[in-house]
C-alpha positions, 0 to 999 in steps of 0.5 A, a space after each residue: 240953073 238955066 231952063 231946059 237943063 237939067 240936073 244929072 244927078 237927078 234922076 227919073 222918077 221911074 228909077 225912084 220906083 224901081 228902087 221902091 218896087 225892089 225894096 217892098 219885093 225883098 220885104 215881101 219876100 222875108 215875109 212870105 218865107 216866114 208864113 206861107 211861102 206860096 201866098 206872097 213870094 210869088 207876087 213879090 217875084 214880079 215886083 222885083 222882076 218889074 224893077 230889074 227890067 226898070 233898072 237905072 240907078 237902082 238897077 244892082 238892088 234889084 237884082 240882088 231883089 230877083 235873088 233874095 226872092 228865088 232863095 226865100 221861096 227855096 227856103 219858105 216851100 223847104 222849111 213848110 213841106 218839113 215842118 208840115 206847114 200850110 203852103 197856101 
C-alpha cells in the first residue's frame, strides 16, 4: 500500500468505540433490569445514545442499543413496582 492511501475497509477508531459503547449499554441494560432498574439503566441510556450519534459502521447496533435500553427500563421499573422490589 502506498503512502497517504488508506484502507477503505477500515475504518475510525471512533466507529470501533461506538461499537463498543453500544455493546456495554445492551449489557448494562439486562443487568439493570434484572436488580434495580433505575441504578444502571439510565446510565446505559447515554452510553447507547453516545453511540447512535457516533454512528458509522456500527450505526444499526446502536439503535437496536437506544431500543433494547428503553424496553429493559419498561420491563425492569414493571416488574420491581409488582414484585415491591427496591428501584434505587
Amino acid at each position: 500500500m502506498e503512502a497517504g492511501t488508506s484502507d477503505p475497509t477500515r475504518g475510525r477508531a471512533a466507529e470501533t468505540v461506538g461499537g463498543y459503547l453500544a455493546a456495554i449499554a445492551i449489557f448494562a441494560a439486562a443487568i439493570g433490569a434484572a436488580w434495580h432498574p433505575l441504578r444502571l439503566i439510565p446510565l446505559a441510556v447515554v452510553l447507547a445514545l453516545v453511540a447512535a450519534g457516533i454512528g458509522g459502521r456500527s450505526a444499526r447496533l446502536a439503535t437496536w442499543a437506544v431500543f433494547i435500553c428503553a424496553f429493559c427500563f419498561f420491563v425492569g421499573v414493571a416488574a420491581a413496582v409488582i414484585t415491591s422490589h427496591p428501584l434505587w
